[in-house]
VMD Tcl script that builds the backbone (N, CA, C; Angstrom):
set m [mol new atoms 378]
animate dup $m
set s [atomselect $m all]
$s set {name element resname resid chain x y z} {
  {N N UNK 1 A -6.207 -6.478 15.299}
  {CA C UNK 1 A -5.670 -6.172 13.990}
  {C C UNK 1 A -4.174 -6.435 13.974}
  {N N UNK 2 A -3.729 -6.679 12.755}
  {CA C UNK 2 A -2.224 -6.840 12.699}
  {C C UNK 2 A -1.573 -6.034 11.944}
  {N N UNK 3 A -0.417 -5.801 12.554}
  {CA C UNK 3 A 0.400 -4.518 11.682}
  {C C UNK 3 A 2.058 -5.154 11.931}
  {N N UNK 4 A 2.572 -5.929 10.880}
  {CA C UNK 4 A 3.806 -6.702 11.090}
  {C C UNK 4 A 5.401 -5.312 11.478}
  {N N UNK 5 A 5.451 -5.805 12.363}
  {CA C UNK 5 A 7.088 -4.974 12.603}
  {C C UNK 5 A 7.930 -4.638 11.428}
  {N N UNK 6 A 8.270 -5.732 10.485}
  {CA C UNK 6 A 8.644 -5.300 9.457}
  {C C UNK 6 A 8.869 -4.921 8.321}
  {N N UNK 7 A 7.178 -3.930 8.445}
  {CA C UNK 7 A 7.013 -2.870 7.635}
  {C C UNK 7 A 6.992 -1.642 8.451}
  {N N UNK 8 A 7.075 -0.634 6.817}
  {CA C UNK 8 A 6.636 1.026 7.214}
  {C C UNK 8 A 5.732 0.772 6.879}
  {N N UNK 9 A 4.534 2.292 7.487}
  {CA C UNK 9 A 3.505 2.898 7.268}
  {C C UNK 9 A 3.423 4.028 6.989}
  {N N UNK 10 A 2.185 4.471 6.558}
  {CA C UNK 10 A 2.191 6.263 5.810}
  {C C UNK 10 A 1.086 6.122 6.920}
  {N N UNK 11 A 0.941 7.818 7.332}
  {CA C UNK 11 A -0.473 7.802 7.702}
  {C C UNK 11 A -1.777 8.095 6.701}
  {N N UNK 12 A -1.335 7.959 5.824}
  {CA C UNK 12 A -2.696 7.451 4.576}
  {C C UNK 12 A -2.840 6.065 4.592}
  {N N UNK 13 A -2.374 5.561 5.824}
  {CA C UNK 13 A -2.521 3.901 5.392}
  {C C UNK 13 A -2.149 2.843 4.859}
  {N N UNK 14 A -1.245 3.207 3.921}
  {CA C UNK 14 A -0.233 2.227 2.583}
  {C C UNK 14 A 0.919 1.754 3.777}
  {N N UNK 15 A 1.296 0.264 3.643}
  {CA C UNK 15 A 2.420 -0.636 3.915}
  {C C UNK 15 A 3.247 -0.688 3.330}
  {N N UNK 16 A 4.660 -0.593 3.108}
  {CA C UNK 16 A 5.884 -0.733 2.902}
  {C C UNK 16 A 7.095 -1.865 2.837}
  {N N UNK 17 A 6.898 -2.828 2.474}
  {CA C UNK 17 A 8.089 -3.713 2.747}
  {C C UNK 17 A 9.310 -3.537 1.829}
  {N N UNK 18 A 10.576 -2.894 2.205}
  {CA C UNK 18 A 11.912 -3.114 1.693}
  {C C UNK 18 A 12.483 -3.976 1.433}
  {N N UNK 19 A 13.276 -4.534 0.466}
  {CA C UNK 19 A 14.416 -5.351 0.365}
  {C C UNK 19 A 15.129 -4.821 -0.824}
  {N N UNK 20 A 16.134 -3.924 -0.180}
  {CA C UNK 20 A 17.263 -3.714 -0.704}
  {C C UNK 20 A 17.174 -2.034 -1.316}
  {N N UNK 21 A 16.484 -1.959 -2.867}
  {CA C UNK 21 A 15.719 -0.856 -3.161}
  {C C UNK 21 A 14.801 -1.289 -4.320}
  {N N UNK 22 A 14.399 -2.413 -4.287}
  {CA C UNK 22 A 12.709 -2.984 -4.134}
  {C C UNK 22 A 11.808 -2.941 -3.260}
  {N N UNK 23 A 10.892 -2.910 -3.296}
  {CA C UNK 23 A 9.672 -2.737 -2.805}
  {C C UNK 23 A 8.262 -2.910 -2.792}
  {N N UNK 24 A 7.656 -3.371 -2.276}
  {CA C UNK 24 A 6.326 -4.002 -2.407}
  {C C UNK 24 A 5.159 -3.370 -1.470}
  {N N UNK 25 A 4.328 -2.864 -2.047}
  {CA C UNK 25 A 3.258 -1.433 -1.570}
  {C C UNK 25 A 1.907 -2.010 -1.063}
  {N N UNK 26 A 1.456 -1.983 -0.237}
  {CA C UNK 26 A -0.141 -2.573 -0.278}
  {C C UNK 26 A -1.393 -1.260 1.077}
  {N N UNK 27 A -2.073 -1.197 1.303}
  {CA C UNK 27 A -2.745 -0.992 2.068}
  {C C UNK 27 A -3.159 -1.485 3.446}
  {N N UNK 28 A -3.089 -1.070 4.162}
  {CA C UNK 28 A -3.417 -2.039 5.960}
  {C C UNK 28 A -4.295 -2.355 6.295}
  {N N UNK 29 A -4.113 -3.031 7.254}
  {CA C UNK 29 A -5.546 -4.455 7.729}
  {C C UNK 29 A -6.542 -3.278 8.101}
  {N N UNK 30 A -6.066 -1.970 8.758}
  {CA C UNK 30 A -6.951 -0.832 9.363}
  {C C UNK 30 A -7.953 -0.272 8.273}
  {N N UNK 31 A -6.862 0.094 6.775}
  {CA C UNK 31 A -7.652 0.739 5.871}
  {C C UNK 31 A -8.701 -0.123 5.590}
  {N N UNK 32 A -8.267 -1.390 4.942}
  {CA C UNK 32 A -9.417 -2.138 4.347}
  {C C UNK 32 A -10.626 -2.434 5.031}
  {N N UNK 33 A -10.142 -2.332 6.544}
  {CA C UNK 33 A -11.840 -2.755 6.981}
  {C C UNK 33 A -12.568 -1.220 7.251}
  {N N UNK 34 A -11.682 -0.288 6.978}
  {CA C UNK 34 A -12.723 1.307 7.045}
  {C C UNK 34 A -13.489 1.114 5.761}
  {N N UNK 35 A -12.824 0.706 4.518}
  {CA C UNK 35 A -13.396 1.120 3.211}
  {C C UNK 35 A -14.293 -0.134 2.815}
  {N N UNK 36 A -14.226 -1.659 3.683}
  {CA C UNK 36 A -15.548 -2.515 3.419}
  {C C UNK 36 A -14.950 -3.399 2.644}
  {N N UNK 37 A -15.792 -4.377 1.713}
  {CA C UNK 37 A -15.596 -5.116 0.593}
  {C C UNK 37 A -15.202 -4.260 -0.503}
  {N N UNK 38 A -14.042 -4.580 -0.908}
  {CA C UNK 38 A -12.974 -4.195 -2.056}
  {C C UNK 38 A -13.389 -4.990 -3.109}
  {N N UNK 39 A -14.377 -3.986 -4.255}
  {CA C UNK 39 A -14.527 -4.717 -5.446}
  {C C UNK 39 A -13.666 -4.286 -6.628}
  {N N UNK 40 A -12.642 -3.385 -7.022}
  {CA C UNK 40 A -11.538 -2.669 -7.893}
  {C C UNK 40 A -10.725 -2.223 -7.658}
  {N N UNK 41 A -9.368 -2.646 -7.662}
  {CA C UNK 41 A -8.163 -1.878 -7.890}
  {C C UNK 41 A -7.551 -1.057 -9.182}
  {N N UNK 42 A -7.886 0.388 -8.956}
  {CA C UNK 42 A -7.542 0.774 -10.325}
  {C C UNK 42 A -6.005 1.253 -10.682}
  {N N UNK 43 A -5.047 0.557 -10.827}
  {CA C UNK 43 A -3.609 0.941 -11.057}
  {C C UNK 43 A -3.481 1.095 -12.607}
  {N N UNK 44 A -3.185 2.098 -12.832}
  {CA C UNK 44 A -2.572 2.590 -14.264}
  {C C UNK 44 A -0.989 3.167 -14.680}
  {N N UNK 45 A -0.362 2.671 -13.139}
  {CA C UNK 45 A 0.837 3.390 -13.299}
  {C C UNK 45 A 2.040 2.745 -13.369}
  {N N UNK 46 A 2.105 1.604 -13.975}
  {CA C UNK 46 A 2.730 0.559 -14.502}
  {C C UNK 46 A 4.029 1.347 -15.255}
  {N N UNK 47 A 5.338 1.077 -14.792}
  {CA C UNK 47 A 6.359 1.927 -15.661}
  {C C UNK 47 A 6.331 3.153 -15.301}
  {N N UNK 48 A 5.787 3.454 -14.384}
  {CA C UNK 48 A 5.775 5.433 -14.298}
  {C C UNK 48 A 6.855 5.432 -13.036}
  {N N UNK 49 A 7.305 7.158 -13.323}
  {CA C UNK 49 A 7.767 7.169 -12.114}
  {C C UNK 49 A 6.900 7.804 -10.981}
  {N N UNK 50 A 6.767 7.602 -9.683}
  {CA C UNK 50 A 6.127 8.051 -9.130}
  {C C UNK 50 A 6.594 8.894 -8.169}
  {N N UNK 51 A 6.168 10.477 -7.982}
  {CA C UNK 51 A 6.762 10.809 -6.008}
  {C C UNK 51 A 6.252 10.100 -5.048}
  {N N UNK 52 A 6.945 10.772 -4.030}
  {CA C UNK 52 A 6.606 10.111 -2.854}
  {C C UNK 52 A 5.619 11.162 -2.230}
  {N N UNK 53 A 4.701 10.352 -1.767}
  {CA C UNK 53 A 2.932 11.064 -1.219}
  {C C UNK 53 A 2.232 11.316 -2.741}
  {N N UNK 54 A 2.621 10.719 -4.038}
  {CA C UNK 54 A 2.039 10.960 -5.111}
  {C C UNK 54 A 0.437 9.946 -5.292}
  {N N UNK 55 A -0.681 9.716 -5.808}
  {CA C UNK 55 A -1.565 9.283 -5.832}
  {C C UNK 55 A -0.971 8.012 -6.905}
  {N N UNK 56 A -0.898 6.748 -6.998}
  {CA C UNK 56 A -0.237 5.888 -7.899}
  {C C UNK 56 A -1.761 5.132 -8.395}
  {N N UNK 57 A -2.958 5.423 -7.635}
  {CA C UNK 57 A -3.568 4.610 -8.486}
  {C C UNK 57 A -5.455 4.403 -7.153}
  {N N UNK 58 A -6.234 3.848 -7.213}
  {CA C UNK 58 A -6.874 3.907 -7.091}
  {C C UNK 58 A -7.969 2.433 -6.121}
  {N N UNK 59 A -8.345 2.300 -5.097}
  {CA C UNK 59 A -9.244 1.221 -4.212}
  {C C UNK 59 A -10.691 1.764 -4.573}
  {N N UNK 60 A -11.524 0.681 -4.714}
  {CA C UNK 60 A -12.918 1.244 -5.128}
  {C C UNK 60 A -13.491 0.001 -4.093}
  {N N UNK 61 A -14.330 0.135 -3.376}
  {CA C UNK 61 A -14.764 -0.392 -2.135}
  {C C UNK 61 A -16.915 -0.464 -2.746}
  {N N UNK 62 A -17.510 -0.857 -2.067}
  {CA C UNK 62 A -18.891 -1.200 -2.313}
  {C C UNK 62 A -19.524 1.040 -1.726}
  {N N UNK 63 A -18.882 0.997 -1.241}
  {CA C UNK 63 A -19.101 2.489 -0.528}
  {C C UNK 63 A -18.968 3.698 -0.936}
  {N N UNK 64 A -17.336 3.672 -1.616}
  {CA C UNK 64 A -16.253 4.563 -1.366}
  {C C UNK 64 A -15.255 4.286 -2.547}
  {N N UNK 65 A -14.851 5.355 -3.109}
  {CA C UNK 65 A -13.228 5.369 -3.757}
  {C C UNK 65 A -12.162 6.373 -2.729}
  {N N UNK 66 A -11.190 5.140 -2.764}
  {CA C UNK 66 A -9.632 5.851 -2.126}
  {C C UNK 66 A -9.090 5.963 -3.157}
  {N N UNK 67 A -7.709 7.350 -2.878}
  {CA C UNK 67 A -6.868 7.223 -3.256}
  {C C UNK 67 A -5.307 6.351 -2.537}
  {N N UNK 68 A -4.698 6.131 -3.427}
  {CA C UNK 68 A -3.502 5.083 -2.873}
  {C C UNK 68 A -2.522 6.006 -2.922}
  {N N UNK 69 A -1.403 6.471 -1.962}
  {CA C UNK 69 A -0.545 6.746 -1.982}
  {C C UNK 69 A 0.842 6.314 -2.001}
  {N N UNK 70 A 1.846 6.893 -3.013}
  {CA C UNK 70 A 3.452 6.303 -2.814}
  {C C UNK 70 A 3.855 6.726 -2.014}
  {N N UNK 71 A 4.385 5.528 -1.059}
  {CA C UNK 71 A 5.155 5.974 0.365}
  {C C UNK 71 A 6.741 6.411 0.050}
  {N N UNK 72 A 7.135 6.392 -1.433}
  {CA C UNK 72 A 8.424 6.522 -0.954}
  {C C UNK 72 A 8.795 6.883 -2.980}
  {N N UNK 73 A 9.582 7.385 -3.399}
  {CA C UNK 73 A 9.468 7.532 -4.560}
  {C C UNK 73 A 10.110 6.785 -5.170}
  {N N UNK 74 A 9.506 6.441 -6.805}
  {CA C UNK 74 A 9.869 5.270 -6.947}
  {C C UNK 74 A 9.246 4.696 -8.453}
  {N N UNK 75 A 9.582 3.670 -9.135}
  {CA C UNK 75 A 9.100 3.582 -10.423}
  {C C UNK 75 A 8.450 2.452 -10.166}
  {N N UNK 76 A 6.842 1.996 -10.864}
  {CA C UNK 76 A 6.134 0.687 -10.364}
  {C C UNK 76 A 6.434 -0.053 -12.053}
  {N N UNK 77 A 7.215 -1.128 -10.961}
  {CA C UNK 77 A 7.902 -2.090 -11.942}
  {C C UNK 77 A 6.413 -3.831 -12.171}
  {N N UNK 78 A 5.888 -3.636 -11.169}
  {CA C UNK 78 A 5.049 -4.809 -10.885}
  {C C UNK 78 A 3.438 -4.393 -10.284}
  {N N UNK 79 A 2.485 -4.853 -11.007}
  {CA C UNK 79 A 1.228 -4.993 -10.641}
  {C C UNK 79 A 1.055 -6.285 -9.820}
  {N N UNK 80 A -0.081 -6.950 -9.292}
  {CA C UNK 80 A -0.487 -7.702 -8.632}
  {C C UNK 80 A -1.666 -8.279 -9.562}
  {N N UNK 81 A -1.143 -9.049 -10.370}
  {CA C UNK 81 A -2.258 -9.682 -11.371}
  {C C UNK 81 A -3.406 -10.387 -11.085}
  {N N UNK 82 A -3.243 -10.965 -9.779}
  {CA C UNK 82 A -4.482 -11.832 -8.893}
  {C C UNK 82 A -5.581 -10.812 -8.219}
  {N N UNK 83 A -5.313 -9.200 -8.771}
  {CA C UNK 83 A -6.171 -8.429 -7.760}
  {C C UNK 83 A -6.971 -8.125 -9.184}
  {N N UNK 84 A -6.826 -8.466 -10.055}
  {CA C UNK 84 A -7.825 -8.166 -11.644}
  {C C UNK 84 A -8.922 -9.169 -11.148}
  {N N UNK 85 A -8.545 -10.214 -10.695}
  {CA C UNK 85 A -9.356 -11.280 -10.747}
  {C C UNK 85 A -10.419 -11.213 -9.497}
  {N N UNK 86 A -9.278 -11.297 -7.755}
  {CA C UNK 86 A -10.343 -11.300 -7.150}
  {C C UNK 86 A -9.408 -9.938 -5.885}
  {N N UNK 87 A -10.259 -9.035 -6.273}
  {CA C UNK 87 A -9.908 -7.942 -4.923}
  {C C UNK 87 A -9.708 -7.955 -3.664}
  {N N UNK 88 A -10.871 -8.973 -3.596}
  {CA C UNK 88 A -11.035 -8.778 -2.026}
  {C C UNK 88 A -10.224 -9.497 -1.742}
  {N N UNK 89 A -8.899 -9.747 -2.144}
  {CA C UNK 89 A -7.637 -10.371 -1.451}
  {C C UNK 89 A -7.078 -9.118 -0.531}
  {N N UNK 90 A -7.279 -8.091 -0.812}
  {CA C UNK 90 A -7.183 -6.991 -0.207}
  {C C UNK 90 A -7.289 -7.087 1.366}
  {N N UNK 91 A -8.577 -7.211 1.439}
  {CA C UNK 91 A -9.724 -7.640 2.823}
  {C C UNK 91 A -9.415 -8.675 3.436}
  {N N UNK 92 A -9.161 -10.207 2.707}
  {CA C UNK 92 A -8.601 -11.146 3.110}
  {C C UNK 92 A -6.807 -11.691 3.571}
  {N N UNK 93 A -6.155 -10.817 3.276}
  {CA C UNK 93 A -4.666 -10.897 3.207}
  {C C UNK 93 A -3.653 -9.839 2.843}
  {N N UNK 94 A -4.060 -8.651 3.650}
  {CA C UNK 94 A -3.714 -6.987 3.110}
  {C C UNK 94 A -2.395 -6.549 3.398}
  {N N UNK 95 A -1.573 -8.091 3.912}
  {CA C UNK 95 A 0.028 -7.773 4.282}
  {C C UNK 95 A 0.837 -9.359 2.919}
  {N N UNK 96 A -0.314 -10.279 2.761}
  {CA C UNK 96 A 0.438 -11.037 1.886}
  {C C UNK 96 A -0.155 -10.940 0.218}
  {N N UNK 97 A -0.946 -12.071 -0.099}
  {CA C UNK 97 A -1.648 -12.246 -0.986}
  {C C UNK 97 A -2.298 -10.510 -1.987}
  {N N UNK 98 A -2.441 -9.962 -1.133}
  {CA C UNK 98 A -3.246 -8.450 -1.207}
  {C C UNK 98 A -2.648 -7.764 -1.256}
  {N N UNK 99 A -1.039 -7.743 -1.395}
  {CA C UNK 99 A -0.245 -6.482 -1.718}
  {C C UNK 99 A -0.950 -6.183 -3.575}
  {N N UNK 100 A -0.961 -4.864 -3.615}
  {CA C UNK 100 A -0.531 -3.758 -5.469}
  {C C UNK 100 A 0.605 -3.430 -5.741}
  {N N UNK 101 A 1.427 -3.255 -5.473}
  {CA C UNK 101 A 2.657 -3.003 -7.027}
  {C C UNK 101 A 3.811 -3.392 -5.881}
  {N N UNK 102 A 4.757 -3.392 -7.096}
  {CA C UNK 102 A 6.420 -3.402 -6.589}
  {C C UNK 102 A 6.847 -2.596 -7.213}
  {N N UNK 103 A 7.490 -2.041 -6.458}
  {CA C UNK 103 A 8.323 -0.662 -7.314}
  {C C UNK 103 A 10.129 -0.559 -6.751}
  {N N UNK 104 A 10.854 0.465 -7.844}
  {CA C UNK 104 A 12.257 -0.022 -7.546}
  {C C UNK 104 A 12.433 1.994 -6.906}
  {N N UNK 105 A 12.809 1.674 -5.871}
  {CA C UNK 105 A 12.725 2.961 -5.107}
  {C C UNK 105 A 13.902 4.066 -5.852}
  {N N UNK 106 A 13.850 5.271 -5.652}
  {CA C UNK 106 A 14.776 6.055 -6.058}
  {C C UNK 106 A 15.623 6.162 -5.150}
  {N N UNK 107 A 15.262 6.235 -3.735}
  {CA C UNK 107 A 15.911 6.919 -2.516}
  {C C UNK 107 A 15.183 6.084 -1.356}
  {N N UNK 108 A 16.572 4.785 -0.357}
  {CA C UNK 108 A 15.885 4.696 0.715}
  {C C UNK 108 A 15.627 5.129 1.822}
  {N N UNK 109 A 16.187 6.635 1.721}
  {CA C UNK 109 A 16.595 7.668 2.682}
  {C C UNK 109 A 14.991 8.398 2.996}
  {N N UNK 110 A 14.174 8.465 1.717}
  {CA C UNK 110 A 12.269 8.397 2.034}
  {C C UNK 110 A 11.461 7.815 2.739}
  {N N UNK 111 A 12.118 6.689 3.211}
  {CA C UNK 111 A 11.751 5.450 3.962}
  {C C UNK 111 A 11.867 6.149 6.130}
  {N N UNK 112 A 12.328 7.351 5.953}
  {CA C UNK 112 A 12.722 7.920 7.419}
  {C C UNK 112 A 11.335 8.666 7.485}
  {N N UNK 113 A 10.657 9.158 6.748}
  {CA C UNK 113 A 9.612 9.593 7.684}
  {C C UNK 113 A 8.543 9.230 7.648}
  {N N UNK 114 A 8.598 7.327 7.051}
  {CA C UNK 114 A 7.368 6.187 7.024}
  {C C UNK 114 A 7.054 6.197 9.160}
  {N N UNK 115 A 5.961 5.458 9.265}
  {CA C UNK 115 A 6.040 5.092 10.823}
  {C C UNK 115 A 6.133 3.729 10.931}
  {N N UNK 116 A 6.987 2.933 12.270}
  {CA C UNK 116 A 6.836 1.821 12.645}
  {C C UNK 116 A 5.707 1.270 12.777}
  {N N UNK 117 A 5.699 -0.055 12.834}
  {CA C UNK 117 A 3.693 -0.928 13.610}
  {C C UNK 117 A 3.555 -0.049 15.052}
  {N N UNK 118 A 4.390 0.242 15.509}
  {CA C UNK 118 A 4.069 0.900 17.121}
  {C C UNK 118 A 3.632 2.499 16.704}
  {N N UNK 119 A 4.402 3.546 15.927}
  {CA C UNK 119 A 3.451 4.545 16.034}
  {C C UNK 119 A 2.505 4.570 15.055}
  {N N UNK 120 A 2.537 3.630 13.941}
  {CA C UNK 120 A 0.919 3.733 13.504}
  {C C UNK 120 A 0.232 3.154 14.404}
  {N N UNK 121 A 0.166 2.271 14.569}
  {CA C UNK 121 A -1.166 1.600 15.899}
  {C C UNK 121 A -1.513 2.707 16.737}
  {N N UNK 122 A -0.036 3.799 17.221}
  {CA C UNK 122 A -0.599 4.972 18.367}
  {C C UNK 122 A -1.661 5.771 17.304}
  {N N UNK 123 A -1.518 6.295 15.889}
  {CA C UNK 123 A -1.804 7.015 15.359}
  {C C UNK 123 A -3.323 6.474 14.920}
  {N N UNK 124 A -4.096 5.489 14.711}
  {CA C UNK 124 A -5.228 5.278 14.567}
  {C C UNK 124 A -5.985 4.408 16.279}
  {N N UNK 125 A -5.223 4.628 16.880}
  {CA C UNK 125 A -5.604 4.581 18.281}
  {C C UNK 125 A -5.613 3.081 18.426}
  {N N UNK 126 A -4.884 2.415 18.278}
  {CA C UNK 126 A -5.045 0.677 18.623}
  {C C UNK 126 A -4.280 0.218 19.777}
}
mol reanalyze $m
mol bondsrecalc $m
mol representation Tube
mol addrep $m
């Protein structure tokens, strides 16, 4: 499995990439293959502000519904319009193609108690 160095992680699973105090949110190569073929992303929180550990929106899998968590607080300025169409970009590309929202952070000082690729990998045992 891959978990790129330069992102954070939550231990709910959600990825993190920074630049600057933008941000781009998605789920990990770990989650998606627990929850299967990803047939819905339900995001409704377009323009909202969100907390951080707040529920922003919703993965619906052939199995299972997750909830998605905000790693960091923050307003979602950007959906992922290619995940209306085909989800399982999720499954197929869950660090590029398969990211859900961009959001413009409040505080990157939230970003301190995300985990590196090294202690998430310790934390789901990889």
């Amino acid at each position: 499995m891959d978990f790129p160095a330069g992102l954070k992680y939550t231990k709910d699973h959600e990825w993190i990439k920074v630049e600057g105090n933008e941000a781009t949110i998605g789920i990990t190569e770990f989650a998606q293959r627990e929850l299967g073929d990803i047939v819905y992303i339900d995001i409704n929180s377009l323009g909202k502000a969100i907390a951080k550990d707040e529920v922003f929106g919703t993965v619906e899998a052939v199995k299972t519904v997750s909830d998605l968590f905000m790693p960091a607080a923050g307003t979602i300025n950007e959906l992922n319009p290619a995940l209306d169409r085909q989800p399982e970009l999720v499954n197929s590309d869950p660090y590029g193609e398969g990211w859900m929202v961009k959001a413009t952070l409040n505080d990157v000082a939230d970003l301190g108690s995300l985990l590196s690729a090294e202690s998430y990998k310790s934390l789901i045992g990889v």
